[in-house]
C-alpha positions as CSV (number, residue, x, y, z in Angstrom):
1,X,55.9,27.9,-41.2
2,X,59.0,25.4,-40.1
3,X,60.1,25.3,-36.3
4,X,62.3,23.8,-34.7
5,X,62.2,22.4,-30.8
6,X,63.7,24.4,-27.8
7,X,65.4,22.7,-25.2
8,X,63.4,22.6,-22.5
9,X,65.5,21.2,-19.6
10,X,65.5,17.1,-20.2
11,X,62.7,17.7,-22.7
12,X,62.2,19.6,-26.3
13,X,59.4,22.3,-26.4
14,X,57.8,24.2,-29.3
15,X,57.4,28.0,-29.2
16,X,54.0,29.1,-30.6
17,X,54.2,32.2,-31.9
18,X,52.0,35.2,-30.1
19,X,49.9,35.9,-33.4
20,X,48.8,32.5,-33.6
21,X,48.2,32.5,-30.5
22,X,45.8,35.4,-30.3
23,X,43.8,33.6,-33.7
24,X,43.5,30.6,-32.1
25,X,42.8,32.3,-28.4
26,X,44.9,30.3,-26.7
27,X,46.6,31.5,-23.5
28,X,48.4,29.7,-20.3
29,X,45.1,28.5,-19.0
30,X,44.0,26.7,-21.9
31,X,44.1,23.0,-22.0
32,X,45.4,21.5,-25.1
33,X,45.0,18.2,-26.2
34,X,48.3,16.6,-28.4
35,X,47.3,13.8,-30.6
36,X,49.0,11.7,-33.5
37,X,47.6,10.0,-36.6
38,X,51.1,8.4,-36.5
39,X,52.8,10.7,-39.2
40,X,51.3,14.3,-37.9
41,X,51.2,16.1,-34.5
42,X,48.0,17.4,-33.9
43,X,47.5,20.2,-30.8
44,X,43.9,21.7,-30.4
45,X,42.4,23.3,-28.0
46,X,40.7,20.5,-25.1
47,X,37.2,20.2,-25.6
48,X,35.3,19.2,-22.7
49,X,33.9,15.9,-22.7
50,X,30.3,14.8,-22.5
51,X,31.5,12.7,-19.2
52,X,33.1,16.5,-17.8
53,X,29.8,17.9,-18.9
54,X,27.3,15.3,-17.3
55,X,29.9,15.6,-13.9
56,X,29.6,18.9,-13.6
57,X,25.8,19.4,-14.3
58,X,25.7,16.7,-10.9
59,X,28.0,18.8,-9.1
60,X,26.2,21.7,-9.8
61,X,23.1,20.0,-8.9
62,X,24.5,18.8,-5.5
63,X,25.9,22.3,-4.6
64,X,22.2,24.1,-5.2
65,X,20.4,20.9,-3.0
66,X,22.9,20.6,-0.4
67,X,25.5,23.7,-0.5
68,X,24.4,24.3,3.2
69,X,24.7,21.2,4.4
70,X,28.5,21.1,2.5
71,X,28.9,24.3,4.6
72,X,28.4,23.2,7.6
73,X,30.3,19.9,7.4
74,X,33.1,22.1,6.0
75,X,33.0,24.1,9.3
């Protein structure tokens, strides 16, 4: 499939069709991730990283140990 960039207001955007859309599940919410090996441009879906992972396992952790205490310092 060739494309060709929109004009975006100061910046170029590429329209993704809808059917590739649905095959790759991608909607507004979904973080992509552009990359380059320098010749290509690469867009995939965002992967969380281990660091986001580990960070939200703590956080989660946290919130069970001391979600009241958050509470009431929140109040």
């Amino acid at each position: 499939m060739i494309k060709k960039l929109t004009r975006h207001g100061n910046s170029l955007a590429l329209v993704i069709d809808r059917p590739i859309l649905d095959l790759l599940n991608i909607d507004p919410e979904t973080p992509l991730e552009v990359t380059t090996d320098g010749k290509q441009l690469i867009i995939s879906a965002a992967t969380p990283s281990e660091r986001r992972d580990r960070f939200n396992a703590a956080q989660e952790l946290a919130h069970k140990k001391y979600g009241k205490a958050f509470q009431k310092l929140a109040e």
